[in-house]
PDB file as gemmi writes it, atoms N, CA and C in Angstrom:
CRYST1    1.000    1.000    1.000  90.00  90.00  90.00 P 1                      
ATOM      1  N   UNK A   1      75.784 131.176  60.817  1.00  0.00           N  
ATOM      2  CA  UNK A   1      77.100 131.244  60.222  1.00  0.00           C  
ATOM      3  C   UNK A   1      78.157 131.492  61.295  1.00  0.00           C  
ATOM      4  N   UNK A   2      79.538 130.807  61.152  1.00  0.00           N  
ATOM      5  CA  UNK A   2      80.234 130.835  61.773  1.00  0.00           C  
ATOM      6  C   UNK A   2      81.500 132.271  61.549  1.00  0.00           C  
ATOM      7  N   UNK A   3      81.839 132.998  62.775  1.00  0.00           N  
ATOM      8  CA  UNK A   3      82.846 133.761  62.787  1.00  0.00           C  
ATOM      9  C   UNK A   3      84.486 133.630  62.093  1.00  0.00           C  
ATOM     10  N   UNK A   4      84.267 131.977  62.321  1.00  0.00           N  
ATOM     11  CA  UNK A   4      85.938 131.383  62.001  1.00  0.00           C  
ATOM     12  C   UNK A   4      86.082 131.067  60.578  1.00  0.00           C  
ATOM     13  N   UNK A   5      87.501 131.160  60.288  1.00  0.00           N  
ATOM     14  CA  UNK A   5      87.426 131.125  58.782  1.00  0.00           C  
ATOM     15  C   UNK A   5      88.134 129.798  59.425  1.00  0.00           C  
ATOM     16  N   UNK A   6      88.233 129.269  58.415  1.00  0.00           N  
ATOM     17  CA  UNK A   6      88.905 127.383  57.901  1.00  0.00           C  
ATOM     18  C   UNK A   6      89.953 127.930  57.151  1.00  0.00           C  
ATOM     19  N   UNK A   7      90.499 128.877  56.965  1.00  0.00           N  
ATOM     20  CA  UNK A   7      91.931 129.344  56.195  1.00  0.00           C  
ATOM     21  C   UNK A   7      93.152 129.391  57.382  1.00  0.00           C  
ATOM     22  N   UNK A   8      94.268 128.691  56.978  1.00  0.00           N  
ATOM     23  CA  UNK A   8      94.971 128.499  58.292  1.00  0.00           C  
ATOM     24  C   UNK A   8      96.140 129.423  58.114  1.00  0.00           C  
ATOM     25  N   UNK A   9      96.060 130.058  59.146  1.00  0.00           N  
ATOM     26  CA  UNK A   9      97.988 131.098  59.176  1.00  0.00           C  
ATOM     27  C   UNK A   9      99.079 130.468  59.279  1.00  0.00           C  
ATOM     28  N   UNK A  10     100.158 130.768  59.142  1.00  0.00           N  
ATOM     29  CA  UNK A  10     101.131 130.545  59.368  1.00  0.00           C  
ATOM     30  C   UNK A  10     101.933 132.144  60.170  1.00  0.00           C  
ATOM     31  N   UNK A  11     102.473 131.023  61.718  1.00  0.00           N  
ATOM     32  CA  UNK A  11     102.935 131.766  62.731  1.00  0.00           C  
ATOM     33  C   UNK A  11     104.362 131.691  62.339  1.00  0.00           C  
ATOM     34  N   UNK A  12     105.094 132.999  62.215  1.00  0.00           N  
ATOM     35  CA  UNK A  12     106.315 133.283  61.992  1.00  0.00           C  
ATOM     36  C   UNK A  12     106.862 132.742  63.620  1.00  0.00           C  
ATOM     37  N   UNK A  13     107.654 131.612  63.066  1.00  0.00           N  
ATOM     38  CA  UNK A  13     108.773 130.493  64.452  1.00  0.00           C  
ATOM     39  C   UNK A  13     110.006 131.477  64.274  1.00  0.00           C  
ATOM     40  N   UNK A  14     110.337 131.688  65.723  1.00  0.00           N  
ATOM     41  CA  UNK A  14     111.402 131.897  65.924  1.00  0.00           C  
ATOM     42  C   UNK A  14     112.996 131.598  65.295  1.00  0.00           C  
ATOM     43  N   UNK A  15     113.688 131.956  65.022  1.00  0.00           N  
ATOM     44  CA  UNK A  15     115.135 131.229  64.413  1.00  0.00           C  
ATOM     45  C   UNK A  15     116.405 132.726  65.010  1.00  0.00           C  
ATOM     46  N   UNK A  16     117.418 132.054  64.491  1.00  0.00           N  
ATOM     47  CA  UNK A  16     118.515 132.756  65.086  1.00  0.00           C  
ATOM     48  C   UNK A  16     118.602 134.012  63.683  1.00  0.00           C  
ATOM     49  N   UNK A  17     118.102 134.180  62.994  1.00  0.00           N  
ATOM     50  CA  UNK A  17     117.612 135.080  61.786  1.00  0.00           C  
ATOM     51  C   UNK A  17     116.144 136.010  61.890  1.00  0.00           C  
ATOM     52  N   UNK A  18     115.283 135.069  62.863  1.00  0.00           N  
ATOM     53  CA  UNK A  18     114.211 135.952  62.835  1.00  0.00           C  
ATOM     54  C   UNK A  18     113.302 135.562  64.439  1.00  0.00           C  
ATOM     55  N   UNK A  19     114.781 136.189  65.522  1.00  0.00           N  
ATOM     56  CA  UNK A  19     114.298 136.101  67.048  1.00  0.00           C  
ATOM     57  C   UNK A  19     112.687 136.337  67.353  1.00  0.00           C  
ATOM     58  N   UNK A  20     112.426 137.165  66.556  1.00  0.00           N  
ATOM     59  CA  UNK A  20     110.253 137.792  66.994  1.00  0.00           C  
ATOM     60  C   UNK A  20     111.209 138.030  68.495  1.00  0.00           C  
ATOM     61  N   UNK A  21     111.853 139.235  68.428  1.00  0.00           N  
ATOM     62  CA  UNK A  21     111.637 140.101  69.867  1.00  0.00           C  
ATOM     63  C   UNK A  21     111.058 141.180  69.474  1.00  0.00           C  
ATOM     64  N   UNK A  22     110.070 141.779  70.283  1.00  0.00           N  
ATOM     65  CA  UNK A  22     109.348 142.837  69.671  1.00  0.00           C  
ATOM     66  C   UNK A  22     109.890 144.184  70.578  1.00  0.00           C  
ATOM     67  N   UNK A  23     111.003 144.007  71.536  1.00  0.00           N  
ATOM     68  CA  UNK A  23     111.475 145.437  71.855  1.00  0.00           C  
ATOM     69  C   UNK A  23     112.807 145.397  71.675  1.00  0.00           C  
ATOM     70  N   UNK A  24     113.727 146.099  70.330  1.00  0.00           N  
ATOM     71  CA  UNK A  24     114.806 145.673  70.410  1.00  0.00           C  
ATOM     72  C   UNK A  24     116.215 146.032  71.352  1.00  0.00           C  
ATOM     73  N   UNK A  25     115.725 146.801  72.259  1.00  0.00           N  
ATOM     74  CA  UNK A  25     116.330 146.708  73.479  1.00  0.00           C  
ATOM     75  C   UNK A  25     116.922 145.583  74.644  1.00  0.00           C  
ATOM     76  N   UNK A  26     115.870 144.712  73.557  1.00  0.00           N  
ATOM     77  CA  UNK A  26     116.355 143.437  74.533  1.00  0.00           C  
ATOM     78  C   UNK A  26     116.984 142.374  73.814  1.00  0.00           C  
ATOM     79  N   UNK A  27     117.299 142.779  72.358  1.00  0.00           N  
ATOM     80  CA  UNK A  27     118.936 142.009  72.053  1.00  0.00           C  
ATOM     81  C   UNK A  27     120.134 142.107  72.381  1.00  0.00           C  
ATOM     82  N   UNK A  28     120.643 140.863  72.840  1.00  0.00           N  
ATOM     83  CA  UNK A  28     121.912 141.422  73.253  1.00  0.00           C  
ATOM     84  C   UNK A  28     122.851 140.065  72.199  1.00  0.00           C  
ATOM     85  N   UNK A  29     124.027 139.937  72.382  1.00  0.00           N  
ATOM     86  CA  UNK A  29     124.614 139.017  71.339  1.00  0.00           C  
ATOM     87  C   UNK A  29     124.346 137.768  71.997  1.00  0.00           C  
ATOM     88  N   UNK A  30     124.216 137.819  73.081  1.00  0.00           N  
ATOM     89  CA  UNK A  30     124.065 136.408  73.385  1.00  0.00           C  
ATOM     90  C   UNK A  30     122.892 135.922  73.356  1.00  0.00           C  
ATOM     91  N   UNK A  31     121.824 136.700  73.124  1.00  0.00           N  
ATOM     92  CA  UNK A  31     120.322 136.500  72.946  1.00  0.00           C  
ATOM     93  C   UNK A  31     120.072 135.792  71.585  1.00  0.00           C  
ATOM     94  N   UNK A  32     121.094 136.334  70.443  1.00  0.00           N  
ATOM     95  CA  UNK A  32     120.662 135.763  69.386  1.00  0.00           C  
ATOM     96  C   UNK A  32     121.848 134.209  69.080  1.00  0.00           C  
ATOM     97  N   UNK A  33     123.002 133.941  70.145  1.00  0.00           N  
ATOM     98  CA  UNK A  33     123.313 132.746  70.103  1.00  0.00           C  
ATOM     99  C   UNK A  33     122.862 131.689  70.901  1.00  0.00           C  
ATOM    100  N   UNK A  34     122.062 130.461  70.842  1.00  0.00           N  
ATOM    101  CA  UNK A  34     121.448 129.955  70.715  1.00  0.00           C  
ATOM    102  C   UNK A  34     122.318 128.315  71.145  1.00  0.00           C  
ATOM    103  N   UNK A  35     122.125 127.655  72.082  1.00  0.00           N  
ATOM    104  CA  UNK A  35     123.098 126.397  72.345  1.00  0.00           C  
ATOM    105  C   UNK A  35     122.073 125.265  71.609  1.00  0.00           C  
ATOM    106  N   UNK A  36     121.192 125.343  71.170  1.00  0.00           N  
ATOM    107  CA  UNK A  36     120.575 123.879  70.497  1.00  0.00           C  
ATOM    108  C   UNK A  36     120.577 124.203  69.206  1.00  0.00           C  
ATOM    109  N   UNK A  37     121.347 125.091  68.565  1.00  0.00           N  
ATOM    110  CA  UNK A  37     121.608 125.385  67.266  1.00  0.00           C  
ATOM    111  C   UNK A  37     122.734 124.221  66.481  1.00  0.00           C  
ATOM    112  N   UNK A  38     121.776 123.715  65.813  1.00  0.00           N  
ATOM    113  CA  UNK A  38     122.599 122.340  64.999  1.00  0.00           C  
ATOM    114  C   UNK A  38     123.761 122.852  64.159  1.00  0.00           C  
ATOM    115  N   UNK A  39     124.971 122.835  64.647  1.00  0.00           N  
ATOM    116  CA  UNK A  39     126.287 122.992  63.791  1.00  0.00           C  
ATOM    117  C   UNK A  39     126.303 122.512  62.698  1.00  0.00           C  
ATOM    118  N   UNK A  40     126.074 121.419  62.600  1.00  0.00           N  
ATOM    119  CA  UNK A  40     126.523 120.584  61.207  1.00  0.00           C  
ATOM    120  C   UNK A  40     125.708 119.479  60.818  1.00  0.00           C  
ATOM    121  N   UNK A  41     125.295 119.162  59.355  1.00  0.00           N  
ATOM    122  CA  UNK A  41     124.123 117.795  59.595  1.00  0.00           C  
ATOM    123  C   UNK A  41     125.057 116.643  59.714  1.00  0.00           C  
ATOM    124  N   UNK A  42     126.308 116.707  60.011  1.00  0.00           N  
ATOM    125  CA  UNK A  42     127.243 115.590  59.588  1.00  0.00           C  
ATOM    126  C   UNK A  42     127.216 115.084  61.325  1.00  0.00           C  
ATOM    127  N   UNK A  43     126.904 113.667  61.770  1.00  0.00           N  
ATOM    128  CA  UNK A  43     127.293 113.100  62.540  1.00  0.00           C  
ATOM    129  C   UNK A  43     128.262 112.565  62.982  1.00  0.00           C  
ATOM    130  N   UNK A  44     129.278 113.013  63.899  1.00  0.00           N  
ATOM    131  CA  UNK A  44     130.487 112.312  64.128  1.00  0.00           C  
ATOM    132  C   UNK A  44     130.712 110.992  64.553  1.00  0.00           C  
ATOM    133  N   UNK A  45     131.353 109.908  63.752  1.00  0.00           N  
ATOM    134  CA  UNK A  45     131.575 108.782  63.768  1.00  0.00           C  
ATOM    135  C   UNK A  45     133.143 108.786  63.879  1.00  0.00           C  
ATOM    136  N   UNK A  46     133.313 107.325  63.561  1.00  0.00           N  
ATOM    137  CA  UNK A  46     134.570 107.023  63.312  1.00  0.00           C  
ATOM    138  C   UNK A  46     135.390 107.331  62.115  1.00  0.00           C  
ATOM    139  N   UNK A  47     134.496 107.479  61.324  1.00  0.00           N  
ATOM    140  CA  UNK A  47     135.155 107.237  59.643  1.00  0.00           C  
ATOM    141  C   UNK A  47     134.859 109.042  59.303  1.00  0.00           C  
ATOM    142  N   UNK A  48     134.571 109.840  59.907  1.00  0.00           N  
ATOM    143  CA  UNK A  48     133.962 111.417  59.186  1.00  0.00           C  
ATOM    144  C   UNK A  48     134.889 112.349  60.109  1.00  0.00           C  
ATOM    145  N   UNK A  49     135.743 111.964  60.880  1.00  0.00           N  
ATOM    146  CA  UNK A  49     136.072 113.439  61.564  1.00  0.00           C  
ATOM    147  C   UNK A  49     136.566 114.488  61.031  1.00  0.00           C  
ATOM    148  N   UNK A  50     137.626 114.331  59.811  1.00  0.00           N  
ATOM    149  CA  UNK A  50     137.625 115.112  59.160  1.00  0.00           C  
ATOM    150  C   UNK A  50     136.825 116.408  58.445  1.00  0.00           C  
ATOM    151  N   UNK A  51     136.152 115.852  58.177  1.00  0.00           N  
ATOM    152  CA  UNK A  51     134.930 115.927  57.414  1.00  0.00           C  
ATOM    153  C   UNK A  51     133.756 117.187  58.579  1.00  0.00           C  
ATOM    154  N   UNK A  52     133.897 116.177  59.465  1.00  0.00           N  
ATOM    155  CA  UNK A  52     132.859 116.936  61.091  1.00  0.00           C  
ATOM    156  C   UNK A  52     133.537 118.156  61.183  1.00  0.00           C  
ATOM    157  N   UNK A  53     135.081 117.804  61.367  1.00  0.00           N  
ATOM    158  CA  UNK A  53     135.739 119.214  62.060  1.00  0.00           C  
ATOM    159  C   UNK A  53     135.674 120.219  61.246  1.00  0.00           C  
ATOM    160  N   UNK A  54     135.646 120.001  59.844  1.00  0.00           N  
ATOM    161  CA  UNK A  54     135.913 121.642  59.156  1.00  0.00           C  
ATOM    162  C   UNK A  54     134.387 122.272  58.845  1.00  0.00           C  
ATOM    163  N   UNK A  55     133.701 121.434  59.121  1.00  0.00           N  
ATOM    164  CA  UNK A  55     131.838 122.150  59.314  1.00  0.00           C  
ATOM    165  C   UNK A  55     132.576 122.673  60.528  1.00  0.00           C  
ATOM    166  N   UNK A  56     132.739 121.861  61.459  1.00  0.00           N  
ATOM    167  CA  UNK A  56     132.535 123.105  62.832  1.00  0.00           C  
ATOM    168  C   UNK A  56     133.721 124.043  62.956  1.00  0.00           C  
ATOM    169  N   UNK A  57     134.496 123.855  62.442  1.00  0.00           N  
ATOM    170  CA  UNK A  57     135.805 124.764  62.095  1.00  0.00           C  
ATOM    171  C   UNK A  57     135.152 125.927  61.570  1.00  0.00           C  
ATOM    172  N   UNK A  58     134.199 125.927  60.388  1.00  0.00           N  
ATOM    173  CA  UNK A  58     133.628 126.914  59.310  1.00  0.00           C  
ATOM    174  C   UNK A  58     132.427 127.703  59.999  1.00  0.00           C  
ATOM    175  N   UNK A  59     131.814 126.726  60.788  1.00  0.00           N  
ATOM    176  CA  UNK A  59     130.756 127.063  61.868  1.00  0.00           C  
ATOM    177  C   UNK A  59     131.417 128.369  62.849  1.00  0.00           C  
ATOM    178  N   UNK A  60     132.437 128.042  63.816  1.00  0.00           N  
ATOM    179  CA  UNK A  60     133.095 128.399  64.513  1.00  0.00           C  
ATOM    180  C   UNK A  60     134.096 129.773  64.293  1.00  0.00           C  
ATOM    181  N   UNK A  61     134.760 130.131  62.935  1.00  0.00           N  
ATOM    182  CA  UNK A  61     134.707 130.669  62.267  1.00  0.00           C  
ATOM    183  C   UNK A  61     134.165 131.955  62.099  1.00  0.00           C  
ATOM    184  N   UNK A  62     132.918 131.282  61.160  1.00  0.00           N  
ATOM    185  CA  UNK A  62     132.142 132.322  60.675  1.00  0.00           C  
ATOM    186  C   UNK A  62     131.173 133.384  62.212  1.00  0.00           C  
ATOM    187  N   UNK A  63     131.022 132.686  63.011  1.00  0.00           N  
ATOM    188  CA  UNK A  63     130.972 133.447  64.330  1.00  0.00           C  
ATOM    189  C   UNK A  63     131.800 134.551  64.903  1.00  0.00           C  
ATOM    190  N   UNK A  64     133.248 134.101  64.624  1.00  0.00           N  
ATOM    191  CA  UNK A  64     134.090 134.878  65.290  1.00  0.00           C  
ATOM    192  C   UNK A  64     134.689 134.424  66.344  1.00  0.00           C  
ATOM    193  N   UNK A  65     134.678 133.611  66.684  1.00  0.00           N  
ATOM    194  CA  UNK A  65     135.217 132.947  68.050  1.00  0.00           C  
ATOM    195  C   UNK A  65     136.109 131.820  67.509  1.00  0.00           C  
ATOM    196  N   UNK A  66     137.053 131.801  66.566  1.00  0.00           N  
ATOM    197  CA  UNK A  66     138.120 131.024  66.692  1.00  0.00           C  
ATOM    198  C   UNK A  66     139.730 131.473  67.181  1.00  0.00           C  
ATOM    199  N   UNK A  67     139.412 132.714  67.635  1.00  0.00           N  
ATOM    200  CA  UNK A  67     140.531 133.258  68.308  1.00  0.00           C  
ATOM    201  C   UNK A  67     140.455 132.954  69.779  1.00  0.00           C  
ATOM    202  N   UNK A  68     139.723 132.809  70.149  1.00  0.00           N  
ATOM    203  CA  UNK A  68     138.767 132.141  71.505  1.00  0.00           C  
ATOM    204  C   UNK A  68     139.678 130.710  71.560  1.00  0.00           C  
ATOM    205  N   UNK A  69     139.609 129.827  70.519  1.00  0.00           N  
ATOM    206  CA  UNK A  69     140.028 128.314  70.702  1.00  0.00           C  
ATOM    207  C   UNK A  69     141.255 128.457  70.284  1.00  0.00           C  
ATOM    208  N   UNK A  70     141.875 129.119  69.402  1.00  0.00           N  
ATOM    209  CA  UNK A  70     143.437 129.178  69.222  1.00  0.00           C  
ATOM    210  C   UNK A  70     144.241 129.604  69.909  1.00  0.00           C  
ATOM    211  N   UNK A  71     143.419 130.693  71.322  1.00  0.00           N  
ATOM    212  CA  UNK A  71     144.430 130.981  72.534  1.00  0.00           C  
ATOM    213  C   UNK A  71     145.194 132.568  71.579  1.00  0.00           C  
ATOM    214  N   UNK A  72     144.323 133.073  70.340  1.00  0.00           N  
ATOM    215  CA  UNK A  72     144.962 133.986  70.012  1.00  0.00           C  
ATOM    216  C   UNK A  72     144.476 135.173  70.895  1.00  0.00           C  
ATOM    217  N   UNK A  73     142.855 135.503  71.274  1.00  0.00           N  
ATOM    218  CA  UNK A  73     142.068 136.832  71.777  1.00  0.00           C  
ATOM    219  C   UNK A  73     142.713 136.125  73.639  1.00  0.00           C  
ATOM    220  N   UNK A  74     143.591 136.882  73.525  1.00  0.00           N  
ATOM    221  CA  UNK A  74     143.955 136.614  75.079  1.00  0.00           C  
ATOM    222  C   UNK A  74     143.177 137.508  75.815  1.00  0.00           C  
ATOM    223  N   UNK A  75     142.990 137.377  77.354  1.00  0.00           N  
ATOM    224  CA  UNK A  75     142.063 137.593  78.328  1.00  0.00           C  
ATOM    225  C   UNK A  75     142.971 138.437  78.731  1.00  0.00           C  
ATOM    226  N   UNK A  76     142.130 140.060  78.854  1.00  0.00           N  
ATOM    227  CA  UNK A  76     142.435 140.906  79.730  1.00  0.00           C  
ATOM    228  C   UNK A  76     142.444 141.082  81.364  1.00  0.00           C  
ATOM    229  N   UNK A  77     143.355 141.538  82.208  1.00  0.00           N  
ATOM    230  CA  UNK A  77     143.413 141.553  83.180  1.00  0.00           C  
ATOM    231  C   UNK A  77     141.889 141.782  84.002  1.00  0.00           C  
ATOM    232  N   UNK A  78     141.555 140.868  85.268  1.00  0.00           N  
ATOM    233  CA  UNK A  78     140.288 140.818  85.432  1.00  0.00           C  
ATOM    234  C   UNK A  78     139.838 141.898  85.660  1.00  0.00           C  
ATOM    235  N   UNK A  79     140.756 142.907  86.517  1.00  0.00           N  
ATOM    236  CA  UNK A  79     140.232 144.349  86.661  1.00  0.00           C  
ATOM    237  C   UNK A  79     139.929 145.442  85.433  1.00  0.00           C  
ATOM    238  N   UNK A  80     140.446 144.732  84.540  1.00  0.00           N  
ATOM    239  CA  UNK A  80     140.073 145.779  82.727  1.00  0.00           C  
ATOM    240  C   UNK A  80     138.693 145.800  82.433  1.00  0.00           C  
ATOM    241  N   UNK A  81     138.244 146.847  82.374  1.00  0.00           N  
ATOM    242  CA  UNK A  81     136.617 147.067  82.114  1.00  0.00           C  
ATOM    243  C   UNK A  81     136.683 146.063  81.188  1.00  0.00           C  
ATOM    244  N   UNK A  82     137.511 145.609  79.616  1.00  0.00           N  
ATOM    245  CA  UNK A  82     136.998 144.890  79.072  1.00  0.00           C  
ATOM    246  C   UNK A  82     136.728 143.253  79.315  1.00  0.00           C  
ATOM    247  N   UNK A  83     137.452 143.266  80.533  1.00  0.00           N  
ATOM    248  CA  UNK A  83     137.345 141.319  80.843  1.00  0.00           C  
ATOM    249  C   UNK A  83     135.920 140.944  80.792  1.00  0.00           C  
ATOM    250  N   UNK A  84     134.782 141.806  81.438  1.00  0.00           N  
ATOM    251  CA  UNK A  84     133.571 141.164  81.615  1.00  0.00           C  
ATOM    252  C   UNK A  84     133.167 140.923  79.616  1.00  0.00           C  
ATOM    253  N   UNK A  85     133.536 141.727  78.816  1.00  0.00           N  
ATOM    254  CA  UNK A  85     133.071 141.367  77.703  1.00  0.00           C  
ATOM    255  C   UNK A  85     133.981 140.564  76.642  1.00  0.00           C  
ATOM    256  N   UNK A  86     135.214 140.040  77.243  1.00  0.00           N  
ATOM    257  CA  UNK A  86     135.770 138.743  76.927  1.00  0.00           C  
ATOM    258  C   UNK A  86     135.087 137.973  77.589  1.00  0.00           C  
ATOM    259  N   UNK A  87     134.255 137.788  78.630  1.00  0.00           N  
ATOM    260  CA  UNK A  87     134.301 136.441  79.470  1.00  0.00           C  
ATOM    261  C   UNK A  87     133.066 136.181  79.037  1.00  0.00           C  
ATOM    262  N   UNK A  88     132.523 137.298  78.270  1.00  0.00           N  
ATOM    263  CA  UNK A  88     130.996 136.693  78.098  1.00  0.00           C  
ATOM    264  C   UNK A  88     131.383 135.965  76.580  1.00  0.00           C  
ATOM    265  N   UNK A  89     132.150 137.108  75.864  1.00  0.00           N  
ATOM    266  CA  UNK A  89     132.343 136.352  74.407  1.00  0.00           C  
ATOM    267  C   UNK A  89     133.264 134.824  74.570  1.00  0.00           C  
ATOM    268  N   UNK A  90     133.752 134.711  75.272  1.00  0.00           N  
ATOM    269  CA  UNK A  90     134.713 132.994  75.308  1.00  0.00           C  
ATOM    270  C   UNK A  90     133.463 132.311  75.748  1.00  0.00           C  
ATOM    271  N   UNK A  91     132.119 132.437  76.442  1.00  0.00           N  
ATOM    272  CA  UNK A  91     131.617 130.964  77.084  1.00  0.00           C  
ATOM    273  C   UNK A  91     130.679 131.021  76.574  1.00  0.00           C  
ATOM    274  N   UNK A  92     130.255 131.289  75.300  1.00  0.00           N  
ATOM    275  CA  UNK A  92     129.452 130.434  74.889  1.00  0.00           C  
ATOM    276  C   UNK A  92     128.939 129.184  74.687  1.00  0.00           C  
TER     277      UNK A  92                                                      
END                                                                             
C-alpha cells in the first residue's frame, strides 16, 4: 500500500488580498501594490476611451493616489523627513 493519497489540495496563490507573507514585518505598502495587477478588463481601443478612463479613474481613486495625478498632494521640500514618503507614494 501506498503512503500517497490521490486527494488533491489546493495551494492558497498569492493575490493582492491574500500576499501568504508569513512574517508580517515584512509588509510594507508597496509590498502589497503589485505592477501586473490588471486595472480594468476593458481594452483600450479607439471606440472605449471613455469607458477605459473611468475604470482607471475608479481604479486610481480607490487607491488613493489621484491627488498624485491632479498635482493636488504637492511634494515636500527634499530635505522634509516627509519627501522620502511622498516619493515612494507618487512612483508607483
Amino acid at each position: 500500500m501506498s503512503d500517497i493519497s490521490n486527494e488533491s489540495t489546493t495551494v492558497p496563490q498569492p493575490s493582492l488580498n491574500n500576499p501568504i507573507i508569513t512574517d508580517s514585518s515584512k509588509i510594507s505598502p508597496t509590498t502589497l501594490e503589485s505592477h501586473s495587477v490588471q486595472i480594468t478588463m476593458i481594452s483600450l481601443n479607439g471606440d472605449n476611451f471613455l469607458r477605459w478612463s473611468q475604470s482607471v479613474r475608479m481604479y486610481i481613486r480607490g487607491r488613493g493616489k489621484m491627488g498624485y495625478l491632479m498635482g493636488e498632494k504637492k511634494a515636500p521640500a527634499v530635505d522634509d523627513p516627509n519627501y522620502a514618503i511622498w516619493d515612494a507614494e507618487n512612483s508607483w
